[in-house]
DRENMARLUM-49828 format. One record per residue (C-alpha): residue in three letters; x, y, z; residue number from 1. Coordinates in nm, 2 decimals. Each point is the difference from the previous one (the first is absolute). Layout:
<lumtis>
@residuo ALA&x X&y Y&z Z&num NUM
...
</lumtis>
This chain:
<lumtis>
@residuo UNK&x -2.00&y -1.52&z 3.89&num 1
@residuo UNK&x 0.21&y -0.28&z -0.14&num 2
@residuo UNK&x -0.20&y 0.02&z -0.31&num 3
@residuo UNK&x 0.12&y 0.40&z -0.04&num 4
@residuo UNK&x 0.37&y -0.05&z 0.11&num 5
@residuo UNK&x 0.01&y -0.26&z -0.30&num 6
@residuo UNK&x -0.16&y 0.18&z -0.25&num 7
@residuo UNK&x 0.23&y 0.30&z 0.10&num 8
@residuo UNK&x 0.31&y -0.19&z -0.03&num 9
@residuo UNK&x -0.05&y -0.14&z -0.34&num 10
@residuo UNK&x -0.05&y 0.38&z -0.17&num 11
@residuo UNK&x 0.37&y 0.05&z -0.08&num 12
@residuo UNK&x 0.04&y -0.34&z -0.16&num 13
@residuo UNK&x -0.31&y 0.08&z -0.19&num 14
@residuo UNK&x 0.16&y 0.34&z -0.13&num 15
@residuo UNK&x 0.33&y -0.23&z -0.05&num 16
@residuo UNK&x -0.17&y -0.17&z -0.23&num 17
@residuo UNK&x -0.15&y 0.30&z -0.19&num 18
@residuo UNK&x 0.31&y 0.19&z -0.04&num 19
@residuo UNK&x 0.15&y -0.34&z -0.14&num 20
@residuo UNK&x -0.33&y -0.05&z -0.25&num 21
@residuo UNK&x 0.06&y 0.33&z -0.14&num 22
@residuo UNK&x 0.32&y 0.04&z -0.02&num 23
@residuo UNK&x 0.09&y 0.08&z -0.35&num 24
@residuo UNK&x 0.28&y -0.16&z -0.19&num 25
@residuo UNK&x 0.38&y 0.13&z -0.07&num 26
@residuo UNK&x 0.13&y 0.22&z -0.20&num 27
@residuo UNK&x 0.22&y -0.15&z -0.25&num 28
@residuo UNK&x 0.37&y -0.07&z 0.02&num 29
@residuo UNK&x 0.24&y 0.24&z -0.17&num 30
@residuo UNK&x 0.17&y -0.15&z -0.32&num 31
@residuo UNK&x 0.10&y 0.08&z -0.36&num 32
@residuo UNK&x -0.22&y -0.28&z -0.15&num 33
@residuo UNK&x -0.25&y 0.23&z -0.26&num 34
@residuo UNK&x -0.33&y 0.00&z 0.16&num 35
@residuo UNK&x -0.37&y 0.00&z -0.17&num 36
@residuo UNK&x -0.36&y 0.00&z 0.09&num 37
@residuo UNK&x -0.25&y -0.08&z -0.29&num 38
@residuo UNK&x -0.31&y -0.08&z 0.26&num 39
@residuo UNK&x -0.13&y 0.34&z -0.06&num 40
@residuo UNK&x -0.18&y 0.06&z -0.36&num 41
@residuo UNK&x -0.06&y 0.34&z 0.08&num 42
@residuo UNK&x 0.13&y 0.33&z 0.10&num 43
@residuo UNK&x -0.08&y 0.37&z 0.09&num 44
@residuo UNK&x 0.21&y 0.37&z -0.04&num 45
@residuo UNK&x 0.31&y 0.07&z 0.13&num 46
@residuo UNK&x -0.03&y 0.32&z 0.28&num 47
@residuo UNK&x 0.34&y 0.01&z 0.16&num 48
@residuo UNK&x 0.31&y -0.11&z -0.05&num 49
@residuo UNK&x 0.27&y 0.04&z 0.34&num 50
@residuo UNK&x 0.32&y -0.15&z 0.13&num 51
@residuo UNK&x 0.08&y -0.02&z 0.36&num 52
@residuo UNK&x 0.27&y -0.12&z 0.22&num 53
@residuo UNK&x 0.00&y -0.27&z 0.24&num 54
@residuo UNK&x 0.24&y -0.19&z 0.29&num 55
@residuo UNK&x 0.21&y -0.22&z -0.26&num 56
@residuo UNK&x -0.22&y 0.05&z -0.32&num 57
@residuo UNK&x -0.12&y 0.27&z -0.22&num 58
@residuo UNK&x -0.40&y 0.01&z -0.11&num 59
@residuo UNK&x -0.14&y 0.06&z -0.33&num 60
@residuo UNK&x -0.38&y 0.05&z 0.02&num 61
@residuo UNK&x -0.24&y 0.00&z -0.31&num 62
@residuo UNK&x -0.33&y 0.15&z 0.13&num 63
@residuo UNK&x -0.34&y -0.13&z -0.18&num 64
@residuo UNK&x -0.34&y 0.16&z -0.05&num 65
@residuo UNK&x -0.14&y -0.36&z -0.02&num 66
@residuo UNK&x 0.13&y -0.35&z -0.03&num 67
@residuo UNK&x 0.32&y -0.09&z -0.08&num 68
@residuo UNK&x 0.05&y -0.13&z -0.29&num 69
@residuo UNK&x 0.24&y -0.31&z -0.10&num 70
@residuo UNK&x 0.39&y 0.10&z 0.04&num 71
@residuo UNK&x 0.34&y -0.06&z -0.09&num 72
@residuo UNK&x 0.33&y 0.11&z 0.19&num 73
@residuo UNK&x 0.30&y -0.12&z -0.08&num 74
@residuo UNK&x 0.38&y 0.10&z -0.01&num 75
@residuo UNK&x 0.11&y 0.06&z -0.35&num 76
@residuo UNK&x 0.32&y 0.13&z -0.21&num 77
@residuo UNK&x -0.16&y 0.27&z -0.14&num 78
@residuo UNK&x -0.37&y 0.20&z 0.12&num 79
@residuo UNK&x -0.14&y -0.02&z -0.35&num 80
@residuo UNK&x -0.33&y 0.27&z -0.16&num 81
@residuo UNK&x -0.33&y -0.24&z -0.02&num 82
@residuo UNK&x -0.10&y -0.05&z -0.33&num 83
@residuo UNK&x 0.32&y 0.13&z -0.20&num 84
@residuo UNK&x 0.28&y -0.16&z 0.23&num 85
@residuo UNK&x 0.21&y 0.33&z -0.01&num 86
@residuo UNK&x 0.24&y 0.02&z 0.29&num 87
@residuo UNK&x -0.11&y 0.21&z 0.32&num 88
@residuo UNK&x 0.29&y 0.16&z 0.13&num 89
@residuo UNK&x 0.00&y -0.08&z 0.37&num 90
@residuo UNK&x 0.28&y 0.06&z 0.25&num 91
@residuo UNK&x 0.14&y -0.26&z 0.24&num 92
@residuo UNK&x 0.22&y -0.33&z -0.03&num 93
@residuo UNK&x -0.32&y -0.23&z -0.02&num 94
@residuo UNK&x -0.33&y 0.04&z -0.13&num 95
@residuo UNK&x -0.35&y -0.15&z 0.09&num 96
@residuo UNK&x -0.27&y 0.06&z -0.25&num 97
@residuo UNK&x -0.39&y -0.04&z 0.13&num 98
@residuo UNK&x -0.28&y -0.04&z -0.21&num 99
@residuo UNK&x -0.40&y 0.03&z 0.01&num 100
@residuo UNK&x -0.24&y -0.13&z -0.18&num 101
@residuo UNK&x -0.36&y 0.12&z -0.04&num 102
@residuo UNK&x 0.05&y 0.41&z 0.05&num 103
@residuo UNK&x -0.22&y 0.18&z -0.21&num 104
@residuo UNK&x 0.19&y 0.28&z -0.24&num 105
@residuo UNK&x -0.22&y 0.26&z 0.12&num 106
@residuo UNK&x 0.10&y 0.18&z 0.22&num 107
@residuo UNK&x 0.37&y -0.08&z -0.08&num 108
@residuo UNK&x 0.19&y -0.15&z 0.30&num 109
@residuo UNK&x 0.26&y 0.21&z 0.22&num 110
@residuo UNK&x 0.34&y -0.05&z -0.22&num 111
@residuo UNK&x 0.24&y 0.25&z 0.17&num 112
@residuo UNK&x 0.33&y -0.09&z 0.10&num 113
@residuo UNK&x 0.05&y -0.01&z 0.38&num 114
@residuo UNK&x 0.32&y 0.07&z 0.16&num 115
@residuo UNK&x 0.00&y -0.23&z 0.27&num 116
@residuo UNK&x 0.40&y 0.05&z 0.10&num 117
@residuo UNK&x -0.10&y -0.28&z 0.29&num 118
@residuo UNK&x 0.25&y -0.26&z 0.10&num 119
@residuo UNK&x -0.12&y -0.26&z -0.24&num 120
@residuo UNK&x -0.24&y 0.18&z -0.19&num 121
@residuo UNK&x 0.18&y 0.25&z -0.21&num 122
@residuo UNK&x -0.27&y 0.13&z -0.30&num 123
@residuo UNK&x -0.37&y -0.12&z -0.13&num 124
@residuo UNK&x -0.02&y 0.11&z -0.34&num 125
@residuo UNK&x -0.37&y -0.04&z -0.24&num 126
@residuo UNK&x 0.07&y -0.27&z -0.25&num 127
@residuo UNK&x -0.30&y 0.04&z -0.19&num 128
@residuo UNK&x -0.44&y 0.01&z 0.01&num 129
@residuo UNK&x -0.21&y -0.07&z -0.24&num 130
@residuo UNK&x 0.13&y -0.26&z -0.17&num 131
@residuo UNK&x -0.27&y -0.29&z 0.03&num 132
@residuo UNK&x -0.12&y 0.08&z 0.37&num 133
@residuo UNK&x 0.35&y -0.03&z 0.11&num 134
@residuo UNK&x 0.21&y 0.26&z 0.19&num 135
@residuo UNK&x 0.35&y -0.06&z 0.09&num 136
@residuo UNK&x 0.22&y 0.15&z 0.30&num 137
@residuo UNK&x 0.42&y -0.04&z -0.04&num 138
@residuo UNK&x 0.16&y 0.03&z 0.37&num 139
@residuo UNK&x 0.38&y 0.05&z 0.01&num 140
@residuo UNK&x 0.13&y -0.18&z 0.32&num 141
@residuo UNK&x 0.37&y 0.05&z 0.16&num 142
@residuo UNK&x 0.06&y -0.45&z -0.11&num 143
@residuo UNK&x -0.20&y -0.28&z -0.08&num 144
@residuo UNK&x -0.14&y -0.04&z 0.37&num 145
@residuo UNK&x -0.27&y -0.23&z 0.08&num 146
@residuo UNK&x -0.37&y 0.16&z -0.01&num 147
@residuo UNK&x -0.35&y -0.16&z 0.07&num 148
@residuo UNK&x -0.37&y 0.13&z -0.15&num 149
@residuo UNK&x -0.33&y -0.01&z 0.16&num 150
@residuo UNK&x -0.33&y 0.15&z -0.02&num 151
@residuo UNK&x -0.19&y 0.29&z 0.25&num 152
@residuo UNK&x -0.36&y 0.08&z 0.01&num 153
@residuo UNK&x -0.21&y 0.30&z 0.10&num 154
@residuo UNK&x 0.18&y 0.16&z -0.20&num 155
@residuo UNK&x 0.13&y -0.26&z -0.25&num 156
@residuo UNK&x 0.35&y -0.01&z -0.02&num 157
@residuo UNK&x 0.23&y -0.14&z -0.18&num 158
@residuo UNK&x 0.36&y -0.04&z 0.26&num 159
@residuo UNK&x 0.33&y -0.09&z -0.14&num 160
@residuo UNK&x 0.30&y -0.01&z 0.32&num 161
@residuo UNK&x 0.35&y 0.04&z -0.15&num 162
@residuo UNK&x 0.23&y -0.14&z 0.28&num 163
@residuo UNK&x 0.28&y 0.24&z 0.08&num 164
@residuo UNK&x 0.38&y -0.12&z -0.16&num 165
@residuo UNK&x 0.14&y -0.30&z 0.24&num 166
@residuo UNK&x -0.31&y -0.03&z 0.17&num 167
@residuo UNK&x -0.27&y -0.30&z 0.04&num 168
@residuo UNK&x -0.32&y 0.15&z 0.14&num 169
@residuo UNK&x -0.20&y -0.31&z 0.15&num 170
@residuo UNK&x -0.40&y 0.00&z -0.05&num 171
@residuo UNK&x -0.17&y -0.03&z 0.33&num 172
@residuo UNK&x -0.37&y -0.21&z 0.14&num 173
@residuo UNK&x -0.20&y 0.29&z 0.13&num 174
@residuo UNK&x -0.39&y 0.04&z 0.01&num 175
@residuo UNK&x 0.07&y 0.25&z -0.30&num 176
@residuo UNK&x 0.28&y -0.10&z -0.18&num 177
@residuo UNK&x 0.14&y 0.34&z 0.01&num 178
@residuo UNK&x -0.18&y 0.13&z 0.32&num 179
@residuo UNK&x 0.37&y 0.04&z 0.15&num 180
@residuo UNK&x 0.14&y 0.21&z -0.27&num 181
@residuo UNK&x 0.03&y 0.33&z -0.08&num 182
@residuo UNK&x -0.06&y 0.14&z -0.35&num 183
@residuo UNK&x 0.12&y 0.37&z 0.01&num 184
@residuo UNK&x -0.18&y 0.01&z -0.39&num 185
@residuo UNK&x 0.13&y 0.35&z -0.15&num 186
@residuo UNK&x -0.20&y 0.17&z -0.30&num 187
@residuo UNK&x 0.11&y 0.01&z -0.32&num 188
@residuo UNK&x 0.01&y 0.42&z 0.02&num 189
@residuo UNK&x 0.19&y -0.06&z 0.39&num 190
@residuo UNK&x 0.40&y 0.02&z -0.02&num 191
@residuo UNK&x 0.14&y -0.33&z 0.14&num 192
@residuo UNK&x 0.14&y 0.16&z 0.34&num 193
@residuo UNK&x -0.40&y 0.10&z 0.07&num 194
@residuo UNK&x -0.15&y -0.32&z 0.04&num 195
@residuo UNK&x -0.37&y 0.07&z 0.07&num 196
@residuo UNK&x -0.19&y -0.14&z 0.30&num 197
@residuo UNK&x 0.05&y -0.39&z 0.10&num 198
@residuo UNK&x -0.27&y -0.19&z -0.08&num 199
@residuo UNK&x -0.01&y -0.38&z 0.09&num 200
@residuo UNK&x -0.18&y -0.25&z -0.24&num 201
@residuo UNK&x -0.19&y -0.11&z 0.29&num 202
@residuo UNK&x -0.14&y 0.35&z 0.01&num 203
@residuo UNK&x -0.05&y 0.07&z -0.33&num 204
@residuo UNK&x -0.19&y -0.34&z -0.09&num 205
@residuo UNK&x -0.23&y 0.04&z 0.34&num 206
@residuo UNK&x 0.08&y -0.42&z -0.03&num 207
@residuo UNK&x 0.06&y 0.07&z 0.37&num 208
@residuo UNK&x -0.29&y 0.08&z 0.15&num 209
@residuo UNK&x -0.27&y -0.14&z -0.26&num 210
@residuo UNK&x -0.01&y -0.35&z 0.10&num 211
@residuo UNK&x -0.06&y 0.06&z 0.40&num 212
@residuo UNK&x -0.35&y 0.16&z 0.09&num 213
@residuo UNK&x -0.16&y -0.36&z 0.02&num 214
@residuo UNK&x 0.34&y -0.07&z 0.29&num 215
@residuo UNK&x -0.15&y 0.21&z 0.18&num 216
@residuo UNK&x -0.35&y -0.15&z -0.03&num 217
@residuo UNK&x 0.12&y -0.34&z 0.10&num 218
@residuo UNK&x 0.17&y 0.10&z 0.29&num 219
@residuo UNK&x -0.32&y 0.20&z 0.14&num 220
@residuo UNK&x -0.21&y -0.33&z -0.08&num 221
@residuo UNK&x 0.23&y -0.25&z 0.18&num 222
@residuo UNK&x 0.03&y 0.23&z 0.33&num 223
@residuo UNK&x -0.39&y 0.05&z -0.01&num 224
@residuo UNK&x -0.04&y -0.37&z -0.03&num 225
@residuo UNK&x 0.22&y -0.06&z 0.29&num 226
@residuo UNK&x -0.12&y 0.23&z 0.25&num 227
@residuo UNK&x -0.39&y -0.12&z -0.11&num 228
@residuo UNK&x 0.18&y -0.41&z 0.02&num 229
@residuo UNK&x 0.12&y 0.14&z 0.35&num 230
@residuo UNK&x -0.30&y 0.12&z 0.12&num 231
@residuo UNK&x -0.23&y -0.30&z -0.08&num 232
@residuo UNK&x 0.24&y -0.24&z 0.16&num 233
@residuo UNK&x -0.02&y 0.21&z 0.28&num 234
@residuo UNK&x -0.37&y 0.01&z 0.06&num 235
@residuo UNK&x -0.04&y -0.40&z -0.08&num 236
@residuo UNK&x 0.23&y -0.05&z 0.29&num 237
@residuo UNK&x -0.10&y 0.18&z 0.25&num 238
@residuo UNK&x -0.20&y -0.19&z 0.28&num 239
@residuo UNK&x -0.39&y 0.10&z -0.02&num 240
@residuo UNK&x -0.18&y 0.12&z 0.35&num 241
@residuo UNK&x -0.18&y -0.28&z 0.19&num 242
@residuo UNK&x -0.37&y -0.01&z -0.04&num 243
@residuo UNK&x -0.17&y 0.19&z 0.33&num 244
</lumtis>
């Protein structure tokens, strides 16, 4: 019995240890700094384009058919066309412009202007397809706050947070990086005071409950092993019967 009681008391260090193995790592800080990522060498179609406010920080989400492709996103003086360099008229004091790589030109990706009217997120305005596999997104934000990028799967997204004026959202340790956030995403066709249903990353990558079916499998086989351990000790001490 001494045997089971042990093997019973060491399961929730044993899913301590899991939950610390997979833990996945942090989001990034907030900052002004440009920020690229050339790992990828491929990309996929653009299907949705959204914005979506947040406690402290405004989201811009670039939805993917595929892959995402290498990006760009930086704050700029001017949002400029791809290709020709043209001006894109974009309203607000600051402006970040993000930039994909590998998007194909057919079927041309969403470039209509979204009027975010959030508290740091003011417009999203199409600054160009086409042009090289590269599309191009202007956002109009209330100052030059900080903002941080990251990626999403299942879908593939593409997230840029603008941090709301004055305000320095911190990223947080979670077993999603994002599992304690809400993203209330709005369509493209949805006016900004009808966000549409709030969908956490955690739920929409499925990262949550993908990696755990063999947990439970390990914790079946350890309290199967114990009883059985149990058991045998059990019967090699007990006292046999005197011969008659």
């Amino acid at each position: 019995m001494r045997v089971i009681r042990a093997a019973t008391a060491a399961l929730p260090l044993v899913l301590l240890g899991l939950d610390s193995s997979t833990a996945a790592a942090a989001l990034p800080d907030f900052g002004t700094e440009p920020v690229q990522d050339t790992s990828s060498s491929g990309g996929s179609n653009i299907v949705d384009v959204r914005v979506g406010a947040n406690d402290g920080f405004d989201r811009f989400v670039v939805e993917f058919e595929g892959e995402v492709g290498a990006y760009f996103v930086s704050y700029v003086d001017q949002v400029t066309q791809d290709g020709s360099g043209a001006v894109v008229p974009v309203e607000g004091a600051a402006f970040v412009q993000v930039s994909v790589n590998g998007v194909p030109n057919d079927p041309v990706a969403p470039q209509e202007t979204i009027d975010a009217g959030l508290i740091g997120l003011i417009e999203v305005v199409g600054a160009g397809a086409g042009f090289e596999a590269t599309v191009s997104y202007g956002l109009g934000t209330t100052q030059a706050s900080g903002f941080r990028v990251f990626t999403l799967t299942e879908p593939s997204r593409l997230v840029v947070d603008i941090a709301h004026p004055d305000v320095t959202p911190t990223a947080s340790n979670t077993d999603d990086p994002t599992a304690s956030e809400t993203i209330p995403d709005t369509s493209t066709e949805a006016s900004p005071t009808e966000p549409s249903p709030q969908v956490t990353p955690a739920e929409a990558s499925g990262d949550s409950g993908s990696s755990r079916p063999w947990l439970l499998f390990l914790i079946v086989g350890l309290v199967v092993f114990a009883i059985v351990t149990g058991i045998l000790g059990w019967r090699m001490r007990r006292p046999s019967s005197p011969p008659r």
